[in-house]
C-alpha positions as CSV (number, residue, x, y, z in Angstrom):
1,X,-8.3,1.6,-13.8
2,X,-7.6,-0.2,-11.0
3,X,-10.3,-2.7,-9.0
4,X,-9.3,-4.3,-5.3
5,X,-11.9,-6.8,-4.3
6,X,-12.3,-8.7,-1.1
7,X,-11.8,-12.4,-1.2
8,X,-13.3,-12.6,2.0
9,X,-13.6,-10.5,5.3
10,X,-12.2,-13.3,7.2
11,X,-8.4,-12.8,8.7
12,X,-6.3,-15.7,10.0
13,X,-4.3,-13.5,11.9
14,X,-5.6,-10.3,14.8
15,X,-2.8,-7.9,14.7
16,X,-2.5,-5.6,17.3
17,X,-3.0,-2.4,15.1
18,X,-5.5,-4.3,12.9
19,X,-7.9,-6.5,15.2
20,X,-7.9,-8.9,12.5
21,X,-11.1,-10.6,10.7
22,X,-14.1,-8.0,10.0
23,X,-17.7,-8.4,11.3
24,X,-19.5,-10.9,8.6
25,X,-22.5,-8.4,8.6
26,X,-20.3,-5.8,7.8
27,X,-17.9,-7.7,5.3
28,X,-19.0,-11.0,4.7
29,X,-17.1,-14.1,4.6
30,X,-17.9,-15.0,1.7
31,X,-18.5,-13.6,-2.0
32,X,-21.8,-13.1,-2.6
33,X,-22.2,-12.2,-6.1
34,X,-22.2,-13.5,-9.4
35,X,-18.8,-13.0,-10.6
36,X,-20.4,-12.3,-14.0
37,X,-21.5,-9.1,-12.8
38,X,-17.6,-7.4,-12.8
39,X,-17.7,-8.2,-16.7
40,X,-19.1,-4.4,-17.0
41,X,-15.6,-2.6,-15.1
42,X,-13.4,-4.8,-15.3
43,X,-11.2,-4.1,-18.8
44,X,-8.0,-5.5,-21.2
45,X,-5.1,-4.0,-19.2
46,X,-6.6,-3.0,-15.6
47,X,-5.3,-3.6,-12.5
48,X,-7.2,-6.1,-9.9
49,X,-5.8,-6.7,-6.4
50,X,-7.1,-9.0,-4.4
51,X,-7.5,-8.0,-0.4
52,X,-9.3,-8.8,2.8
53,X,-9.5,-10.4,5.3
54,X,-7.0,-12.7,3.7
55,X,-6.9,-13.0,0.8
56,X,-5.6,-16.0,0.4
57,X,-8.3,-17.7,2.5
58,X,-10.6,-17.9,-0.9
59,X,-7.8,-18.6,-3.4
60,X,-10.2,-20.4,-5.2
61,X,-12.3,-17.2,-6.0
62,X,-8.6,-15.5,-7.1
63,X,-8.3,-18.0,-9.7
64,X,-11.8,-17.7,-10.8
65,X,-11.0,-14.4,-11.6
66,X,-7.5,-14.5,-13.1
67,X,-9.4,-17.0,-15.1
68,X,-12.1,-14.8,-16.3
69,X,-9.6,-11.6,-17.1
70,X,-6.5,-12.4,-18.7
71,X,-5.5,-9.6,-20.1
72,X,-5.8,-8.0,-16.4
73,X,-2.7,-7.3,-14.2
74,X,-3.1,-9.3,-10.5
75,X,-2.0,-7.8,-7.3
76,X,-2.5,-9.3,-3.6
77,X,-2.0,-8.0,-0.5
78,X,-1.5,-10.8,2.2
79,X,-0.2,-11.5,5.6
80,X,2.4,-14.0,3.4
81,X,1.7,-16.9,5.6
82,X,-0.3,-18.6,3.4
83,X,1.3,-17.7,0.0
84,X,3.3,-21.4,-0.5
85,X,0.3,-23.0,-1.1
86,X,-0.3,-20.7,-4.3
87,X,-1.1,-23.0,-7.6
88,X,2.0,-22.6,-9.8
89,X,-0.6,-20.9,-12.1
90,X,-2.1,-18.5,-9.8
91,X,1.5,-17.7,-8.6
92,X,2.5,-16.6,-12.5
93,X,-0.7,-14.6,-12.9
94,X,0.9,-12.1,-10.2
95,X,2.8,-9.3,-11.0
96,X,2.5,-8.2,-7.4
97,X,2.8,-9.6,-4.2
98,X,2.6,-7.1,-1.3
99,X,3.3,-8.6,1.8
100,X,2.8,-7.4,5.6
101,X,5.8,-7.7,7.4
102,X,6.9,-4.9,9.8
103,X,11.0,-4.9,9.3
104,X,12.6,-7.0,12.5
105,X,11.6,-10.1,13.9
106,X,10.9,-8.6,17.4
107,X,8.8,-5.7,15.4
108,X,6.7,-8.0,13.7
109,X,5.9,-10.4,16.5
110,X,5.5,-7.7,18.8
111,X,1.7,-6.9,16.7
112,X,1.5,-10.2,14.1
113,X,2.0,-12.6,17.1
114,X,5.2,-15.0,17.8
115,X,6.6,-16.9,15.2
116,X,4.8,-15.1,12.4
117,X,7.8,-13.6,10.9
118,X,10.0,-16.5,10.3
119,X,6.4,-17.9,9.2
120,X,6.7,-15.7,6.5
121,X,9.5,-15.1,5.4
122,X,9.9,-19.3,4.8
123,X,6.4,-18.6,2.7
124,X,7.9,-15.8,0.8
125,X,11.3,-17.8,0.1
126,X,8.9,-21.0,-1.0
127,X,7.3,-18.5,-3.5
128,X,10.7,-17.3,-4.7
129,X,11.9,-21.1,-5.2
130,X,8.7,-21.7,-7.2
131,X,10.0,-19.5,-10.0
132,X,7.7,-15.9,-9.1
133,X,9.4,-13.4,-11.3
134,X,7.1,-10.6,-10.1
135,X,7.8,-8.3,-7.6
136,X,7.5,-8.9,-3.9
137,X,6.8,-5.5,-1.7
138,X,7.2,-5.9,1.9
139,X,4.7,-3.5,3.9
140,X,5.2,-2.1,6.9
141,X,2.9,-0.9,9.4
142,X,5.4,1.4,11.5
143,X,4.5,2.1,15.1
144,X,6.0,3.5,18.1
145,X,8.0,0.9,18.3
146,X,9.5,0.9,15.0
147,X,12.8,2.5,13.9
148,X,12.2,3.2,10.4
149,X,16.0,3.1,9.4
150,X,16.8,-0.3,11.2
151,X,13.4,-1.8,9.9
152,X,13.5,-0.5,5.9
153,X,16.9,-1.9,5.8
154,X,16.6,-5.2,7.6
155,X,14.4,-6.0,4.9
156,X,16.2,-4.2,2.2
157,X,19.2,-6.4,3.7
158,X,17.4,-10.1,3.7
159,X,17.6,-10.3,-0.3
160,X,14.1,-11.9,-0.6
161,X,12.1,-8.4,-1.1
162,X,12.2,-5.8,-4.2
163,X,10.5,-3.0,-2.4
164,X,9.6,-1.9,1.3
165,X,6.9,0.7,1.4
166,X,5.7,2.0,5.1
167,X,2.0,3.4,6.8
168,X,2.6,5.3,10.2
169,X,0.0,3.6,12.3
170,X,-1.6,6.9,12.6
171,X,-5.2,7.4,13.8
172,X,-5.6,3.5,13.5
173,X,-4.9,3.3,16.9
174,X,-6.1,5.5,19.5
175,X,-3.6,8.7,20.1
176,X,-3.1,7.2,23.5
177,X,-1.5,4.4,22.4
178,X,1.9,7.4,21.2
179,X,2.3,9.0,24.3
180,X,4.9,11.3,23.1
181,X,3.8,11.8,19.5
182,X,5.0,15.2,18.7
183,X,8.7,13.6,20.1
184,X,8.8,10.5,18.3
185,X,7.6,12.4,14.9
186,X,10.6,14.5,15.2
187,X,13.1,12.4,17.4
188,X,12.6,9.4,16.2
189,X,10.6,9.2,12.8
190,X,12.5,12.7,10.9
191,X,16.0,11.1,12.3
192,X,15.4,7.9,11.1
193,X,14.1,8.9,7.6
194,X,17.0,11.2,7.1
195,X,19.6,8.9,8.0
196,X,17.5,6.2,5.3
197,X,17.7,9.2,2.9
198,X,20.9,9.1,2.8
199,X,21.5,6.0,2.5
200,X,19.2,5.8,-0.3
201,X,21.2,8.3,-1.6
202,X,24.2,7.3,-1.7
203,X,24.1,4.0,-3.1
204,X,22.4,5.4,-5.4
205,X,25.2,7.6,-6.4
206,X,26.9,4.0,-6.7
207,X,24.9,3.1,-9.3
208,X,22.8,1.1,-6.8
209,X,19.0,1.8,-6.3
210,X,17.6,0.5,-3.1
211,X,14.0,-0.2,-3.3
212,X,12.3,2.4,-0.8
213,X,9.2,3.0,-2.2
214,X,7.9,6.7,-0.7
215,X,11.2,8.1,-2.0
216,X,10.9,6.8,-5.4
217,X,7.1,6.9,-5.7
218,X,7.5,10.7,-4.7
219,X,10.0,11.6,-6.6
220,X,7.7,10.5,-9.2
221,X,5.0,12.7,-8.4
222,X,7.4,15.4,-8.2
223,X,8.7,15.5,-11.8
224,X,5.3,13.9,-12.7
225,X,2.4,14.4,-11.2
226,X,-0.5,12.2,-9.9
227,X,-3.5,10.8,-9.1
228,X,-5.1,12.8,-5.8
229,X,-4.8,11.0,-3.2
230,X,-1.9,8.8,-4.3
231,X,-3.4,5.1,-4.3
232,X,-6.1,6.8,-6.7
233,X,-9.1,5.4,-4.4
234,X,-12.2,7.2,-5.8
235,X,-10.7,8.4,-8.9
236,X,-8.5,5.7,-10.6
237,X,-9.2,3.3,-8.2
238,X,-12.6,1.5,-6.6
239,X,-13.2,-1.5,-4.5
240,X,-15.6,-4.3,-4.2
241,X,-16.7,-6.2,-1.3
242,X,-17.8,-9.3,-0.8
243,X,-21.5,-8.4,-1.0
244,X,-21.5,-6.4,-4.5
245,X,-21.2,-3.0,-3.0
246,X,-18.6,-0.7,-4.6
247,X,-17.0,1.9,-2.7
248,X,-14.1,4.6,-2.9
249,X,-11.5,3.0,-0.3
250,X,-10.9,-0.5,0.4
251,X,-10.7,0.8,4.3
252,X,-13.8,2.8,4.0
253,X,-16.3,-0.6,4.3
254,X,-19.0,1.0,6.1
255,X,-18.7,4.9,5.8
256,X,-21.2,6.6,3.9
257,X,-19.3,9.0,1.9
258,X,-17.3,6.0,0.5
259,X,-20.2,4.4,-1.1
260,X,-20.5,4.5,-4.7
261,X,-23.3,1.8,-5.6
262,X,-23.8,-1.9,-6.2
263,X,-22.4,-4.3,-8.7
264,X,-24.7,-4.3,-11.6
265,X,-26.2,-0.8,-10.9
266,X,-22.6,0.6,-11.5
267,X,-21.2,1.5,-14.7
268,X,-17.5,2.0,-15.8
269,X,-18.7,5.4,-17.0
270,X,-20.1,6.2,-14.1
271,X,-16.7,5.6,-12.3
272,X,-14.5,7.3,-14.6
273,X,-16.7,10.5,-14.4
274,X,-16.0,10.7,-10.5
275,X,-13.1,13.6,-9.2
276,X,-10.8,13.9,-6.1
277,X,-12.6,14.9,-2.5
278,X,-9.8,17.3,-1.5
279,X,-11.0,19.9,1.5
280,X,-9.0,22.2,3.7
281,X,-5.9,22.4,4.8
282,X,-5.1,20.2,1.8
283,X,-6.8,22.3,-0.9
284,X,-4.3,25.3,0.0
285,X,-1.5,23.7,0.8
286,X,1.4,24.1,-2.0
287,X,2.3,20.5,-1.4
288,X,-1.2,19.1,-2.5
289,X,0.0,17.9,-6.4
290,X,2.6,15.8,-4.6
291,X,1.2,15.0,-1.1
292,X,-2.6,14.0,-2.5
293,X,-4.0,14.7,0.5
294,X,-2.1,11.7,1.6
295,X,-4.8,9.4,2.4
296,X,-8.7,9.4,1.3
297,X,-9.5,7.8,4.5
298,X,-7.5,9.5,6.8
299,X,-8.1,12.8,5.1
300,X,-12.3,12.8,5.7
301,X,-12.0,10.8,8.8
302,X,-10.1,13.0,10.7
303,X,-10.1,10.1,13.8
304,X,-7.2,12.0,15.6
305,X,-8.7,15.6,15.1
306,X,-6.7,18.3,14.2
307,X,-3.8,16.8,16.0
308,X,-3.7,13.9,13.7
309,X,-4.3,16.1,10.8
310,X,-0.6,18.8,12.1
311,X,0.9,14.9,13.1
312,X,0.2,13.9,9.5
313,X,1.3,17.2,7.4
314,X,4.6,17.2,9.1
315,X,5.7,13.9,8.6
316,X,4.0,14.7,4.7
317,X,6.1,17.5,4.2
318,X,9.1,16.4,5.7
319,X,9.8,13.4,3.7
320,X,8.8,15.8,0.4
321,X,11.3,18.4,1.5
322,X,13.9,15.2,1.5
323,X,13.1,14.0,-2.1
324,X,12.7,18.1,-3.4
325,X,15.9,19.9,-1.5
326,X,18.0,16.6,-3.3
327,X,16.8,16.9,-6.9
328,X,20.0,18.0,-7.9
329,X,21.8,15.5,-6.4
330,X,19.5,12.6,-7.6
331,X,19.9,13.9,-11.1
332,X,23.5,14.2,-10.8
333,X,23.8,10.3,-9.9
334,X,21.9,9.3,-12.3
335,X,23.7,11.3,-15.3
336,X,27.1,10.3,-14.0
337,X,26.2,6.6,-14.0
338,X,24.6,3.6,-16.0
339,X,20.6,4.6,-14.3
340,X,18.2,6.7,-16.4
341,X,16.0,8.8,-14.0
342,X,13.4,6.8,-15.5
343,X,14.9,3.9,-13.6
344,X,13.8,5.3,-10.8
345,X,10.6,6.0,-11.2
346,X,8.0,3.8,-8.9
347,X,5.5,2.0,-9.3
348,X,5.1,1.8,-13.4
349,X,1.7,0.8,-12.5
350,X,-1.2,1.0,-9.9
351,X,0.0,-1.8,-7.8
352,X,-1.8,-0.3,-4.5
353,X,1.0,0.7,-2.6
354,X,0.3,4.3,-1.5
355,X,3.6,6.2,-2.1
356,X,2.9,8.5,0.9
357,X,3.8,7.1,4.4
C-alpha cells in the first residue's frame, strides 16, 4: 500500500494555480499526532510520500519517520527549492524525488514567481552532486500557457531529470482563466502531444527511451492493467494529514466523501477492504481499465461541470488512442533492439505520479 502524509500545510511558495500554504484550521501547520499511531498501516515494503504544504518545511518529522520504517520506500513531492539542505541520510532513504517545475524558465516563473526556476534547478543539481541515485521526476503543472512539446523536452534536454510527468490545470482554476479551451485542447495540447509522441517514438526505435511518464505509465496499463483511478487514492493508496485524519485523496482535505476515519480508529483491514468510486460517463466508457476515471478528485468534483468532464475525456482518450494505434510499432522497437518491453514499463512502484495527464 501506499501512505502520503502531510509534513505540514504550510507552503513557502503561492503559485498562481495553487495559492500556496493551506488554512491551519483546515490543515494544520504542524503534525499533531503521535507518530506511534501509523505503527498499525504502515508495513515492510510500503510506499510513504511525504507532501504538503512543503514538505520540506518539517524535514525533521521526514526523518522521524524514515527512522521508524526502514523497510518502507520514501517518496516526496516538493517545490525543489529546499531540497540541498537534505541530510546525506534522509537524501539516501529516497527512492523518489518528484519535483514541481513547469518545463521553461519563462513557464515556471510566469506561476512559481521569478527566479524560482534557476532556484531549483541549482537545488536539484546540489542533490545530484550529493550522490542521490534515486530518481528525480520533474512535474508539470501545464497551463494555457504551456506548450507541452517545447516544455517535456526542455527538461528531458537539461540532463538533470529521469522523468517528466504532466497535470492540465484543469478545473483548478476557474474555466475563465482558458478562454478558448475547446481550441487550445485540440490546437494546441493534441498538436503538441503528437509531435512529443513521435518523438518519444522514435528514439525509442533508436534504442533510446525518453522518460515521458503518461506514455510509458499508459502503456502499462494497457498490456497490464491497474489500479482505478491510476494514483490508487482510495484503494491502494490513503493519506494522512497533519491532524490524524485519513482520507482517500491527498487533494480531497476537507470533502466529505474523502474521509475515511482518524488515526487510531483506522485499521489496515479496514483500508484494504475499500473499492473504486467509479460513476457515469466513466463506468461505460470502454476506456475505463486504462483511463481510471482519470482522477478521484476531479472525477466526483466535477468543478468545471459537464464541460470539464467532455474537456477531460478528450484529452483522456486522445493520448490513449496515441499509446494503443502504436502498439505495433512500440513492439517492433523493442524486439529489433537491446530494450525488453519490460524496460518500458513505468513506474515499477507506486511513487505518486498519476500516469494520466
Amino acid at each position: 500500500m501506499q501512505f502520503i502524509l502531510y509534513t505540514t500545510g504550510r507552503c513557502n511558495l503561492s503559485c498562481g494555480y495553487c495559492g500556496g500554504s493551506f488554512d491551519p484550521n483546515v490543515v494544520p501547520w504542524k503534525v499533531e499526532y503521535r507518530i506511534g499511531l501509523l505503527d498499525e498501516l504502515i508495513k515492510s515494503g510500503d510506499v510513504v510520500a511525504f507532501y504538503g504544504g512543503e514538505p520540506l518545511l518539517n524535514m525533521a518529522f521526514m526523518k522521524d519517520v524514515a527512522d521508524r520504517f526502514p523497510d518502507a520506500r520514501f517518496v516526496v513531492q516538493t517545490n525543489g527549492l529546499l531540497l540541498d539542505r537534505l541530510s546525506p541520510k534522509l537524501l539516501d532513504s529516497l527512492s523518489t524525488i518528484l519535483i514541481s517545475i513547469d518545463g521553461r524558465e519563462v513557464v515556471t516563473d510566469m506561476y512559481r514567481g521569478k527566479g524560482v526556476y534557476r532556484k531549483v534547478l541549482n537545488s536539484v543539481s546540489a542533490v545530484r552532486a550529493k550522490g542521490f541515485e534515486g530518481e528525480l521526476v520533474a512535474r508539470m503543472t501545464l497551463t494555457r500557457h504551456s506548450d507541452v512539446f517545447s516544455d517535456v523536452m526542455h527538461l528531458l534536454d537539461l540532463g538533470i531529470f529521469d522523468s517528466v510527468h504532466w497535470q492540465l490545470s484543469f478545473v483548478w482554476v476557474p474555466i475563465e482563466s482558458w478562454p478558448d479551451l475547446w481550441g487550445w485542447i485540440r490546437e494546441s495540447y493534441m498538436t503538441g502531444l503528437r509531435r512529443l509522441f513521435g518523438e518519444w517514438l522514435a528514439r525509442l526505435e533508436r534504442g533510446e527511451v525518453l522518460g515521458i511518464v503518461p506514455f510509458r505509465g499508459i502503456l502499462k496499463r494497457v498490456l497490464r492493467g491497474g489500479p482505478i483511478p491510476p494514483c490508487g487514492s482510495g484503494t491502494e493508496s490513503f493519506t494522512i494529514l497533519t491532524d490524524g485524519r485519513v482520507v482517500s485523496c491527498p487533494i480531497a482535505v476537507s470533502e466529505g466523501w474523502a474521509f475515511v476515519g482518524r488515526l487510531g480508529n483506522v485499521s489496515r483491514s479496514d483500508l484494504e477492504k475499500r473499492k473504486p468510486i467509479v460513476k457515469e460517463p466513466c463506468r461505460s466508457c470502454d476506456r475505463l481499465r486504462v483511463c481510471g476515471t482519470r482522477c478521484l478528485y476531479t472525477h466526483l468534483e466535477r468543478l468545471w461541470g459537464i464541460e470539464g468532464v467532455e474537456a477531460v475525456c478528450e484529452c483522456s482518450k486522445f493520448i490513449i488512442d496515441l499509446v494503443e494505434n502504436n502498439l505495433e510499432r512500440i513492439v517492433g522497437a523493442t524486439s529489433g533492439s537491446r530494450l525488453r518491453l519490460e524496460d518500458l514499463m513505468y513506474p515499477d512502484h507506486n511513487n505518486t505520479v498519476e500516469i494520466m495527464p
